[in-house]
C-alpha positions as CSV (number, residue, x, y, z in Angstrom):
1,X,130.9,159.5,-29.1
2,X,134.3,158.7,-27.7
3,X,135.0,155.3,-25.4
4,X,136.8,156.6,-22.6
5,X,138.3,154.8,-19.4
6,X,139.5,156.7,-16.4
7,X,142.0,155.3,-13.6
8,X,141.6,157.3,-11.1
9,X,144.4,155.7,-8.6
10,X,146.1,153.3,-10.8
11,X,149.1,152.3,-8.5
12,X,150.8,150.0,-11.2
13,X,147.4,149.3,-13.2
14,X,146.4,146.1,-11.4
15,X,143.5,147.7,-11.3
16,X,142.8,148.6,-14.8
17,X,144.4,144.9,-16.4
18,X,141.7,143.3,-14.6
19,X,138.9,145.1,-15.7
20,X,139.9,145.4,-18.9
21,X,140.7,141.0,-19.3
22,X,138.7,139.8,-16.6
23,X,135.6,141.9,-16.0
24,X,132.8,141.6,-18.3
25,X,129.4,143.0,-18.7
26,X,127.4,139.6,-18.8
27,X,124.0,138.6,-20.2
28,X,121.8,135.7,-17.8
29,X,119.3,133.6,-19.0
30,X,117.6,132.5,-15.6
31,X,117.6,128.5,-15.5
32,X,115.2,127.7,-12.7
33,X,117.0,127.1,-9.3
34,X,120.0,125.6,-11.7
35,X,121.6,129.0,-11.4
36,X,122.4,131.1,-14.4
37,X,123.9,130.7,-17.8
38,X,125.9,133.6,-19.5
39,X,124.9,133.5,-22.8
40,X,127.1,137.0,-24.0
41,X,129.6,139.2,-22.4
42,X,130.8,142.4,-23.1
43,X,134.2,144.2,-22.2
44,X,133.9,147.1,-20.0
45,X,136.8,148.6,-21.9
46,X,136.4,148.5,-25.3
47,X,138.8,148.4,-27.8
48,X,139.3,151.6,-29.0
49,X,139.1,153.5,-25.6
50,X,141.0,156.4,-24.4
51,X,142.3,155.5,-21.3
52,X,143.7,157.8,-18.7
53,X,145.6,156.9,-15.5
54,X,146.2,159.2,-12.5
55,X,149.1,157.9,-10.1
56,X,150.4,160.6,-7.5
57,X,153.0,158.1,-6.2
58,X,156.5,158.9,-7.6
59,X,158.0,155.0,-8.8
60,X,154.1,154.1,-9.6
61,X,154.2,156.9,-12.0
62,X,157.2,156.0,-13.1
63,X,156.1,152.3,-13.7
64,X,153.0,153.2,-15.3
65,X,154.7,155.7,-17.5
66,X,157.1,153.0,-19.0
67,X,154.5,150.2,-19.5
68,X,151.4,151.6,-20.7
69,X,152.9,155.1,-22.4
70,X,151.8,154.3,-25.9
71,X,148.0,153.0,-25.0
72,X,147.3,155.9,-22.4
73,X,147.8,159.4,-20.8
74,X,149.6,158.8,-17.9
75,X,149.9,161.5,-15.3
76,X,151.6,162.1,-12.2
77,X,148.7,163.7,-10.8
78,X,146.6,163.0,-8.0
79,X,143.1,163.8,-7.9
80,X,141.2,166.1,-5.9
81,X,138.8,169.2,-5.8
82,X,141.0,172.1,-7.1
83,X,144.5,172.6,-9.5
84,X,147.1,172.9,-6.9
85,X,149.8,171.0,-4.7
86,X,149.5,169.2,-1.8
87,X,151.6,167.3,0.7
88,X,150.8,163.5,-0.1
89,X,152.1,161.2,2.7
90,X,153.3,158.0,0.9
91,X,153.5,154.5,2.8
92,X,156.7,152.0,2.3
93,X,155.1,148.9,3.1
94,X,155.9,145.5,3.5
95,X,153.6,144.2,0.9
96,X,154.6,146.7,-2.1
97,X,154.5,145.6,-5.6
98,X,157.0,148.2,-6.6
99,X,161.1,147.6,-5.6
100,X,160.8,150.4,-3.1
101,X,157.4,149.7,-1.4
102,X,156.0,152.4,-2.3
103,X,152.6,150.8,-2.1
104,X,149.9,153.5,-1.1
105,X,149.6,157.2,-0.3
106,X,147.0,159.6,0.7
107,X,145.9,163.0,1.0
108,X,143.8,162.9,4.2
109,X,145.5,161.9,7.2
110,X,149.2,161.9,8.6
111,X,149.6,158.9,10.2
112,X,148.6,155.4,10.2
113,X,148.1,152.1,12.5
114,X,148.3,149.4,9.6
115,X,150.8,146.7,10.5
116,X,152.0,146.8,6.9
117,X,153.4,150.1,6.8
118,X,157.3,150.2,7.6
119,X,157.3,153.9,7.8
120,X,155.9,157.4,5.8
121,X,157.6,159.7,3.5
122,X,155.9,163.2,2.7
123,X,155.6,164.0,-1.0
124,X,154.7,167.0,-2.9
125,X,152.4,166.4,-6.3
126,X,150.5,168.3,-8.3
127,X,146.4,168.0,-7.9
128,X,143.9,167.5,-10.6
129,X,140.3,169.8,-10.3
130,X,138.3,166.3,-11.5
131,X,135.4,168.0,-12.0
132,X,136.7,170.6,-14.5
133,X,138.8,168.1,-16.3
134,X,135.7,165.9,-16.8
135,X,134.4,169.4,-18.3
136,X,137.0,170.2,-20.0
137,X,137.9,167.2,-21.5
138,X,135.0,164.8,-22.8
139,X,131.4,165.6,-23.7
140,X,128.0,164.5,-22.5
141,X,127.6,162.1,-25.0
142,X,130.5,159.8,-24.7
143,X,130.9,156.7,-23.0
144,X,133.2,157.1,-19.8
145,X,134.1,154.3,-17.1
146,X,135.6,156.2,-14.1
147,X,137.3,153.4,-11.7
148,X,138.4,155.5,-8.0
149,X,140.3,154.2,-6.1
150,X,141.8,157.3,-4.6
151,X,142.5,156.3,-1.0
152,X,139.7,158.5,1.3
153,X,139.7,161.4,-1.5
154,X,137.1,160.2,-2.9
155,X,134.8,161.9,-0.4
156,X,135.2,165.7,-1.6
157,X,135.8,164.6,-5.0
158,X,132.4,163.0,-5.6
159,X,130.4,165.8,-3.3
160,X,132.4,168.4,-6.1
161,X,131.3,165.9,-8.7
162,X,127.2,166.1,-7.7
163,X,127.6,170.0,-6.5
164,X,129.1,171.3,-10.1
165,X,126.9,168.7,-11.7
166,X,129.8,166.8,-13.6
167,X,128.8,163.6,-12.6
168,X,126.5,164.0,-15.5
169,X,129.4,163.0,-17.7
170,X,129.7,160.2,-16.2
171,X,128.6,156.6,-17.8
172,X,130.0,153.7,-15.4
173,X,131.4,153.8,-11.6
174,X,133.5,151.7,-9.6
175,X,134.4,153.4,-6.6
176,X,136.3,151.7,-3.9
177,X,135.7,153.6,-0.4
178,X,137.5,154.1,2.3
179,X,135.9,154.5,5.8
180,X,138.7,154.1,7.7
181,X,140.9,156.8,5.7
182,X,138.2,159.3,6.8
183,X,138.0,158.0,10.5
184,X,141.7,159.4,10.5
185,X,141.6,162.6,8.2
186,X,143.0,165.5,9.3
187,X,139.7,168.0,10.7
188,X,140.6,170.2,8.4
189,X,140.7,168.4,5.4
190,X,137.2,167.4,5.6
191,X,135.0,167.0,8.3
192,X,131.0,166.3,6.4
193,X,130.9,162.6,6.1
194,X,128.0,160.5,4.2
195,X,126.9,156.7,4.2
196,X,128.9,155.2,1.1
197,X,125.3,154.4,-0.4
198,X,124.1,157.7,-0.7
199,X,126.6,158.1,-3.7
200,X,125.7,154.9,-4.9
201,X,121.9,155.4,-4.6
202,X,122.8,159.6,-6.2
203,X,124.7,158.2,-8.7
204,X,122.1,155.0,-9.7
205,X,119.2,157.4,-9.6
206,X,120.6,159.9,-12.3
207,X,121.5,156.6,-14.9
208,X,125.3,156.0,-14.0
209,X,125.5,152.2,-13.9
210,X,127.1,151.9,-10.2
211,X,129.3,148.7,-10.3
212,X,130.5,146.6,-7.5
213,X,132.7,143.5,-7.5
214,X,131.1,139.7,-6.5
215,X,132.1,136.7,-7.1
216,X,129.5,135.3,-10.2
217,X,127.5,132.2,-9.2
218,X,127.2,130.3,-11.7
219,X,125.4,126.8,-10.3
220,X,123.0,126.1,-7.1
221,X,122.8,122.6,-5.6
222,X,120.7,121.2,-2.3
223,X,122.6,118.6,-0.3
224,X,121.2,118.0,3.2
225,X,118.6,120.5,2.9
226,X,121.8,123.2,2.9
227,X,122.0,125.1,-0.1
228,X,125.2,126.0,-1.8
229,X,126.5,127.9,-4.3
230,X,128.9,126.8,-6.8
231,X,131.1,129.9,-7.7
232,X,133.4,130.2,-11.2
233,X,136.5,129.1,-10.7
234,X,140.1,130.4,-12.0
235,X,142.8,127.4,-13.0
236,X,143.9,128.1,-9.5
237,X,141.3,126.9,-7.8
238,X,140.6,130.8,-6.4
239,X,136.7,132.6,-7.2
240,X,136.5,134.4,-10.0
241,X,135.6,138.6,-9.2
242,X,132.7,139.7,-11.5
243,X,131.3,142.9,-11.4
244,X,127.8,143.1,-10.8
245,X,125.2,146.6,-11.4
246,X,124.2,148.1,-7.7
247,X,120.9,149.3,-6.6
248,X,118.8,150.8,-3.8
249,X,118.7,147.6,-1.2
250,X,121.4,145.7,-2.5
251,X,123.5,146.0,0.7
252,X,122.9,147.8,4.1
253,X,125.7,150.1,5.1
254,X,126.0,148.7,8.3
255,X,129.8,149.7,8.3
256,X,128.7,153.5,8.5
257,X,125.9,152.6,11.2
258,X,128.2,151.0,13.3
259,X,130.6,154.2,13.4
260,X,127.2,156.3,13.9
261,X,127.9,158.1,10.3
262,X,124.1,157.4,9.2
């Protein structure tokens, strides 16, 4: 069995530094209404994993290439549901990490409304089948994290996933949706859109641990009959993320109700 991590959408590994330092599979012993003690963590990125990162924006690449060339694959790749190439439209922002801005990009729609984005360039890249590479690639047997956050492609990509049945190689999930990408897709590109939780609930019901990110409670108190929770806190003062395992009921997709997707 082979540990394997895959960063679908790694921009400049944010992503992937904090799940790998700061996210942690964690162990509760119930304390009454005191809250909860964690009483043993686990990484969700062991050690020894393989990790691969898939970054379709040119300078990202380029970034991830230099920093993290001699722990992972990196690949200038974006993913989608065939091996081909596709016009990706790439967004200089004013909030980029990178030098020149280039801070997002995406596959399904032209244009944007976001206040951040100074203007678009049009980018050619090469596309990843994700399904045949999960094939390909790993086995049933080994442990594999897939984190998406692949900018409104993860639509097709996960109805190719459950259709060709590679899902099934799939250990952990943390997907990041995005509704609004789809609102704006080109017609063409894709058209047949589901309630986020009917991944999730696919996904949980076939033993893939679907994870979302809370902030971990980790005290209760009572004070004027108001009851509070006392979050973890970073040196900064700011809550600390935690992942935390979804299931059926955990929260109603009101987003997609509201835009009559249901």
């Amino acid at each position: 069995m082979r540990n394997i991590f895959l960063d679908l959408g790694s921009n400049i590994g944010q992503g992937y530094e904090r799940i790998r330092r700061h996210y942690y599979r964690a162990y509760y012993n119930n304390r009454d209404q005191s809250g909860s003690v964690i009483v043993r963590q686990q990484s969700y990125v062991p050690q020894d994993a393989e990790v691969y990162m898939f970054e379709p924006i040119p300078d990202a690449y380029k970034f991830l290439a230099n920093k993290y060339d001699s722990v992972a694959k990196v690949y200038n790749k974006a993913i989608w549901t065939e091996n081909t190439t596709k016009t990706f439209n790439v967004a200089h922002t004013t909030i980029g990490f990178l030098p020149s801005k280039q801070q997002a990009s995406n596959i399904m729609h032209k244009h944007d409304v976001d206040s951040n984005v100074e203007s678009w360039k049009e980018v050619e890249v090469e596309t990843i089948n994700f399904s045949k590479f999960l094939k390909n690639n790993f086995h049933h047997d080994d442990n594999i994290f897939m984190k998406m956050d692949i900018e409104g492609a993860e639509y097709p990509v996960l109805d190719q996933l459950i259709d060709t049945g590679a899902y099934k190689y799939l250990t952990t999930v943390n997907i990041e949706f995005h509704n609004r990408i789809l609102e704006l897709a080109d017609s063409d590109l894709y058209t047949d859109l589901k309630p986020n939780n009917y991944y999730k609930e696919f996904l949980h019901n076939n033993g893939i641990t679907v994870l979302e990110t809370a902030n971990p409670i980790v005290g209760f108190c009572k004070t004027d009959n108001t009851g509070m929770a006392t979050y973890e806190l970073d040196p900064d003062g700011k809550k600390i993320s935690q992942f935390e395992e979804w299931y059926p009921g955990l929260e109603v997709d009101n987003e997609y109700e509201k835009r009559g997707w249901m």
